[in-house]
N, C-alpha and C positions, 0 to 999 in steps of 0.2 A: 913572469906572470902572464895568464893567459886573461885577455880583457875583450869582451864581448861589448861590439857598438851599435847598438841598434838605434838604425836613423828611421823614425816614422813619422808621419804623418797623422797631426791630433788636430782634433776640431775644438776652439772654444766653445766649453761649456757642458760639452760632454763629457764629464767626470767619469760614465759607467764605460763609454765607449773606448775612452784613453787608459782610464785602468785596464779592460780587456785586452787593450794591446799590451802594456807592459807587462802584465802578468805572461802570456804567450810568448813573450821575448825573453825572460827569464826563465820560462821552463825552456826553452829552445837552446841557450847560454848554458844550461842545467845540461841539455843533452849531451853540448857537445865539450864538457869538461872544461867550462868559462870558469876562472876563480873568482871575475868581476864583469860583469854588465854596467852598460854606463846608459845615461836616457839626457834627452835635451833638456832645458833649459823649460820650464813650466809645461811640461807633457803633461802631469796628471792633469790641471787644467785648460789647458790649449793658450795658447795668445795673439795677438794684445787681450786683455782680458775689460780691458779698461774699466769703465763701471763695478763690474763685477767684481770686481777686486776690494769695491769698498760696501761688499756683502759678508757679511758675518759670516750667514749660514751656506754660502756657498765657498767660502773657505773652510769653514766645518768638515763640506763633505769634501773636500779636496784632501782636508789631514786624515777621518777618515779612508778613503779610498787607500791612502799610505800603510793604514793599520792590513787593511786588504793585502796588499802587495808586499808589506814585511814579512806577512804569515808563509808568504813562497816562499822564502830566500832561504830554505834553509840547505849548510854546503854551498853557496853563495853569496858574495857582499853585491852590492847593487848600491847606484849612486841614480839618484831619481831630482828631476825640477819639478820645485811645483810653488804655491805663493803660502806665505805662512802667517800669519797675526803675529805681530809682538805688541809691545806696549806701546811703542813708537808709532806702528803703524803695520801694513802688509810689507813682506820683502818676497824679493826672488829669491828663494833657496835653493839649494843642493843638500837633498834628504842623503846622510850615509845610514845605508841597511850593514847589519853582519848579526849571524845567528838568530834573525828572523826579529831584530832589535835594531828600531831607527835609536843608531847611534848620537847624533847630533844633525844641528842645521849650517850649513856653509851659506854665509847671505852674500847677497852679492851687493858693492863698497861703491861702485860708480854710477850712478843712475843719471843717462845719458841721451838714450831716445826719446822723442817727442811722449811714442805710446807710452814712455810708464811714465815720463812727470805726474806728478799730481795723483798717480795710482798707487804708487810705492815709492818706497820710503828707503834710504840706504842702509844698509847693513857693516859688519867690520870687515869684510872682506875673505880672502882665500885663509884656507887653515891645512892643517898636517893630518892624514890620519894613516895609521898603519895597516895593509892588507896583507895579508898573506907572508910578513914579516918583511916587507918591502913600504918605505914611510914613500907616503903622494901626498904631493898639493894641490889639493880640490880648490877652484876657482871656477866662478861663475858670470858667463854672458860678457860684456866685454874687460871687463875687469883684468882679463887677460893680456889687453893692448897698455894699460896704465902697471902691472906690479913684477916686478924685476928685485934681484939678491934672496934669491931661495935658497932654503939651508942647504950646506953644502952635502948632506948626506940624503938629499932626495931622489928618491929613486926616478921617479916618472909626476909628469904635471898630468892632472885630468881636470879637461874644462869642456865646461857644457855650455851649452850657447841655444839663442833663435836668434840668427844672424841673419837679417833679412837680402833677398837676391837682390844687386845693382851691376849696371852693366860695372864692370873692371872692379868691382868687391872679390870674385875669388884670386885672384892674381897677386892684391893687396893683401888677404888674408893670409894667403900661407907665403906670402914673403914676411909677415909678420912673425908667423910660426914659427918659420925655418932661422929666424933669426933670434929667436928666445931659444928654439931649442939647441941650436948651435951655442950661441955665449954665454948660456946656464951649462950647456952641456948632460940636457936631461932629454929623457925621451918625453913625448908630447902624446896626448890622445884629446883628439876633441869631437862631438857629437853638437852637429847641430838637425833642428828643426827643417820638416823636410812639407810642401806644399802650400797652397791656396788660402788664407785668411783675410775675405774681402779685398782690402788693395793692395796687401802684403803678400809675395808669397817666398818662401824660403827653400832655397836651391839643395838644404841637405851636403852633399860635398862634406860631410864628415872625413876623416882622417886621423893620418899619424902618422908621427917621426921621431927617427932614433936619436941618440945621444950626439950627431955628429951634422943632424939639424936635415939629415936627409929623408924626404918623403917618402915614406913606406909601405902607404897606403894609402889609397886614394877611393870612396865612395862614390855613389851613382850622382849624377843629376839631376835632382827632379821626380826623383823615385823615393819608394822605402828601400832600403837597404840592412844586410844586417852580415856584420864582418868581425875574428877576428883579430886580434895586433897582438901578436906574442912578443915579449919587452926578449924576448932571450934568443927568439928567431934571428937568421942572416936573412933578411929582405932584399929584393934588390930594389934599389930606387925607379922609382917612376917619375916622372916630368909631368907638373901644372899647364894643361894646352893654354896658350896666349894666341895663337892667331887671330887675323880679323875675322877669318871666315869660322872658325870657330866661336867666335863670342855674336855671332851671329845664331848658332845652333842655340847657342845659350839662352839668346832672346827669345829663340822661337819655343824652345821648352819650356823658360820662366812664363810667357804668356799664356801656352799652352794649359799649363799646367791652374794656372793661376784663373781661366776659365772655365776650366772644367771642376775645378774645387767649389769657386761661385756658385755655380750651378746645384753639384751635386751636393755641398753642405748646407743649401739653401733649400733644397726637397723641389726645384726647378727641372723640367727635364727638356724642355724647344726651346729655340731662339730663333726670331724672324730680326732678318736684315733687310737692310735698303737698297738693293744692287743698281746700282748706278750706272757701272759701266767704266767706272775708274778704278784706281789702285786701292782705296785704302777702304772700301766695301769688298772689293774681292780680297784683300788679305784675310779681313773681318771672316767674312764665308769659310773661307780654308780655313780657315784656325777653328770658327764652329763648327764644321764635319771632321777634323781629325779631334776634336774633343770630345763630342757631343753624339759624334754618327750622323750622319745624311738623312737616315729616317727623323731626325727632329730636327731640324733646320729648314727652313721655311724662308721662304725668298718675294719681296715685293719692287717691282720694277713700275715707276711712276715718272715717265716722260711727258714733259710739259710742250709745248708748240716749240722752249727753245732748245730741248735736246735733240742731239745729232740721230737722224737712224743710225747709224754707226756706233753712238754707243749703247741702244736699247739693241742692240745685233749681236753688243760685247756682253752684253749683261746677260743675255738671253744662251748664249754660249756658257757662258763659264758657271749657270745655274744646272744647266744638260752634264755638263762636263760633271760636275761637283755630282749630279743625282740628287740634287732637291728638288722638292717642291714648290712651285713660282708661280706669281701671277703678274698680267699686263695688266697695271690700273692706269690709263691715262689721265691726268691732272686739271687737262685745256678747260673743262667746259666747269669744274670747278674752281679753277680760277677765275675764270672769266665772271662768273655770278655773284665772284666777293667783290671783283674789281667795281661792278655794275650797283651793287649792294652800297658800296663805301662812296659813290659819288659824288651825292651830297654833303658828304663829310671831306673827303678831299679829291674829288674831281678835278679835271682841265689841270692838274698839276704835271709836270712831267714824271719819266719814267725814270724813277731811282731803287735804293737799297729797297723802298718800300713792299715796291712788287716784288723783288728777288726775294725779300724775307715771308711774303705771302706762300710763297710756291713751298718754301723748304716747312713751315711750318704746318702747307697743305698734307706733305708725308708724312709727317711725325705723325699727324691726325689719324691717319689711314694705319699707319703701321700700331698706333695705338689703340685704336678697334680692334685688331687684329690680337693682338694682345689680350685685350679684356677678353673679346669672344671666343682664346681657343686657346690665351695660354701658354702663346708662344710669346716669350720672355724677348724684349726690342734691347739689342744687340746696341752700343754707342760708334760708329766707325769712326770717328775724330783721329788728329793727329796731332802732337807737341806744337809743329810750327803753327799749323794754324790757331792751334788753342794760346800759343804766345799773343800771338798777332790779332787776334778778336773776329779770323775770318773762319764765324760759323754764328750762326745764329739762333737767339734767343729764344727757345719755346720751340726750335726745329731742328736743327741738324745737332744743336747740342744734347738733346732726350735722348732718354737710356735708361736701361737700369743698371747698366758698367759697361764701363770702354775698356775695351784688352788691349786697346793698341794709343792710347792718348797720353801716353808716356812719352812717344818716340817720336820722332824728327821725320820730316817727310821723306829724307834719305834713307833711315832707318826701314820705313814701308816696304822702300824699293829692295831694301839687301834682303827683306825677308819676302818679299816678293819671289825672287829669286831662286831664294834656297828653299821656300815651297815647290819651285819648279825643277829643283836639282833633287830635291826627296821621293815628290811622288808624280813627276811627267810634267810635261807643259801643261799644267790648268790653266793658268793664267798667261792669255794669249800676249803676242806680241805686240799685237795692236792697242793692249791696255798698257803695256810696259813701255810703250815708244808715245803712247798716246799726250801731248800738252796737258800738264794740270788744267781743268776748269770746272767751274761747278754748274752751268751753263744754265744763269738764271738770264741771260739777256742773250740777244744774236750775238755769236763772234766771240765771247766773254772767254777770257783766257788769263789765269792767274797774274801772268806774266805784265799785262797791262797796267799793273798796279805796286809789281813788286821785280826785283833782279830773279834770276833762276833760283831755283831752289837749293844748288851747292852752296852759294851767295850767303842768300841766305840763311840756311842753317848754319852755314860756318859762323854768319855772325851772331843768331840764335845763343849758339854752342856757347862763346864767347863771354854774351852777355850773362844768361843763364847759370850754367853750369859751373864757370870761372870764376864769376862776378868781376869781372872786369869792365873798366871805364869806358865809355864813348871813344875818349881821347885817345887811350890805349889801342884802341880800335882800331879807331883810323890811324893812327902810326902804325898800327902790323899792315898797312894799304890798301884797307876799306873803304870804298866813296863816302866820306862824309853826309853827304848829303842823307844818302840810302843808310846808315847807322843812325844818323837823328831819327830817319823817319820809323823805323823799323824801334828805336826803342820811344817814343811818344807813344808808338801802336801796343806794344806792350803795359805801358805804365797807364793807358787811357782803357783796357780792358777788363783790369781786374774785377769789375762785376759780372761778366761771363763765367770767368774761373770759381767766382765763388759759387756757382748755381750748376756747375754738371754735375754728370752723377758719379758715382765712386771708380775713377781712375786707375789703373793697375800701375802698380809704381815698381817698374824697370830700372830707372836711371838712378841716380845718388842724387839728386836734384828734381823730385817730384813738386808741382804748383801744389799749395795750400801744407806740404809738411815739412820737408827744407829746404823751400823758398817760400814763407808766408808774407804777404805784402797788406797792410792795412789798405780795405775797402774805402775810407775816407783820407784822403794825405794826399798834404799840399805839397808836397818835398820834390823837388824839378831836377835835382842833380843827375 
């Protein structure tokens, strides 16, 4: 059987827009003598869909849209997602089309991610239907990692998915793959959801494998795609890339991507940044000129009395470099007015966080003007450790309307740092990659005065976060205790930063506020 996989890219909500694609992938499937086309996992209505899912009439036109898309199929079966009403409530489905007749609905049995709780309701699970005189078991979304003993005369599994991107998610998935389709002894086809959904975005990496559990095909990253898997072909296997520096490309595409869908699904077309003159504003920059284009990226450089010429030097470079447009807003004499302003309220006090949070919260100001009067959409540069550890602040360097890079570890900045520099030239000079972290609200101020290097760390970041492992644990793998207390008090005393930025792009398998949510009030000290 020859089975056509088309991985696209659907926007929630768009019913007219996600039908147009499916429909063009099935006459496309049509040309090229598909006996089955297969679609992800809720394509006619895009996801998470959340709310919308507990819309009558926007599941309406979703079944609908299906009546549309059967009328093609004719010389064709076609396996379509999309969310359906039962009695019970909405499920994720798997529509089977054949002879221009949806056959039946496949619900999907496991309802597991944060995004559908509460949206949708479970179903019975994978079921049998026969194509082309060849019986499949259609399964849906993850449903796939939980159901094993398929009848023994099943020809091929087909499961549809919107399996969302985490750093070491594809490595684990198709070792999953290869290990059902190996000890079923079935061939495998799976399509998943491919781009951008506010802090979601889905890597695509569709696929398929033979009876003997070897991968056979392997789809784009990060792209639409469309391929496809002849169950009766000799393939020859392909290899799942697992390096490091590879799953680095992966980041830089999943964020890539994942900002430029933001944008473009939102009717956004600028982004103005903050250029500082450190790393994790020039990642920010690269990342919105290979997304966005140069002509809409907008650059504002605001040195206060305590930045270095040297980094309004770096800043100033790597804006030339980039081909944006930028401007010098000095800060000094606006600071100085609040400081003069707030006297009588807290004068003769010394110099603390006070002021430092004055200056950051001064650019937000500025870059938020900037914004209102022209448009250009304020860019978040954050970064995981800092955002574990509470060093950013409130009303300033936390403001955004999305952070592409607030996912990842301050380590993390630097590999992609890098492999910006190994794609398209040295942009980002040496001097910002050798340069001390600091955020240089006071003379001298250098991250390190308050915390171990950043390998440190993140390593114990990683640890806490990511593993959920103990203090104690910690420091027996021979982390200073001291620096583990301190670094997780810092963590557990912030969680009111975290609740207040803007929509984060979730990289890792462990994003703050969706699997790791921490109650905002809690006494709990362990």
């Amino acid at each position: 059987m020859k089975i056509a996989i088309a991985q696209l890219n659907y926007t929630v909500g768009d019913v007219e827009g996600n039908t147009s694609k499916i429909i063009d992938s099935i006459n496309h499937a049509k040309a090229q003598n598909a006996d089955l086309v297969i679609f992800a996992e809720q394509a006619v209505s895009g996801t998470p869909a959340f709310d919308l899912l507990r819309k009558t009439t926007f599941l309406e036109l979703c079944e609908d849209a299906l009546v549309e898309i059967a009328s093609c199929c004719d010389g064709i079966s076609a396996i379509v997602g999309l969310p359906i009403l039962t009695e019970d409530g909405p499920i994720s489905a798997a529509a089977v089309i054949q002879n221009r007749k949806v056959l039946r609905y496949v619900g999907k049995k496991y309802i597991t991610a944060r995004r559908e709780m509460g949206f949708l309701v479970p179903s019975k699970g994978f079921e049998y239907v026969t194509i082309k005189g060849q019986k499949c078991a259609v399964i849906v979304g993850n449903d796939l990692s939980r159901e094993r003993n398929f009848d023994s005369d099943v020809d091929i599994i087909i499961s549809i998915n919107a399996r969302k991107y985490g750093k070491g998610a594809m490595s684990y998935r198709y070792e999953l793959m290869h290990n059902l389709a190996f000890v079923e002894g079935k061939n495998l086809a799976i399509v998943n959801q491919v781009g951008g959904s506010t802090e979601i975005v889905y890597d695509g990496t569709s696929g398929a494998l033979n009876s003997r559990g070897e991968l056979v095909l392997m789809m784009k990253n990060f792209e639409e795609d469309f391929q496809i898997f002849d169950t009766e072909a000799d393939a020859r296997p392909v290899v799942v890339p697992t390096s490091y520096s590879d799953r680095t490309r992966m980041v830089y595409g999943a964020a890539r991507l994942g900002l430029k869908d933001f944008f473009e699904k939102n009717n956004y077309k600028k982004a103005c940044v903050g250029l500082s003159g450190g790393i994790d504003s020039a990642v920010v920059a690269c990342l919105a000129v290979d997304a966005l284009g140069k002509e809409n990226v907008r650059a504002l450089l605001m040195p206060s009395q305590f930045s270095t010429d040297q980094s309004v030097d770096d800043a100033r470079e790597l804006a030339e470099k980039l081909g944006i447009e930028y401007n010098v807003i000095p800060i000094t004499e606006i600071y100085n007015s609040i400081i003069d302003a707030m006297k009588p309220a807290i004068g003769g006090r010394e110099f603390d966080s006070t002021e430092e949070n004055i200056q950051t919260r001064i650019r937000t100001i500025l870059l938020m003007a900037l914004q209102n009067k022209t448009d250009y959409i304020l860019l978040n540069s954050s970064n995981k450790s800092e955002n574990a550890l509470g060093l950013c602040t409130l009303y300033g360097d936390t403001a955004g309307a999305f952070s592409p890079t607030g996912d990842l570890y301050k380590g993390e900045i630097y590999d992609l740092a890098r492999y910006i520099n190994r794609r398209f030239g040295q942009i980002i000079s040496d001097k910002i990659l050798d340069k001390e972290p600091s955020s240089e609200l006071h003379p001298g101020q250098k991250d390190t005065d308050v915390l171990p290097p950043y390998e440190v760390v993140d390593a114990i970041l990683f640890r806490m976060i990511e593993e959920g492992q103990h203090r104690e644990e910690i420091i027996n793998a021979g982390f200073d205790a001291a620096v583990v207390e301190k670094i997780h008090s810092m963590i557990m005393r912030n969680e009111k930063k975290r609740y207040q930025f803007p929509p984060v792009l979730r990289l890792s398998m462990c994003s703050f506020g969706h699997e790791r949510l921490m109650p905002l009030t809690n006494k709990y000290g362990d």
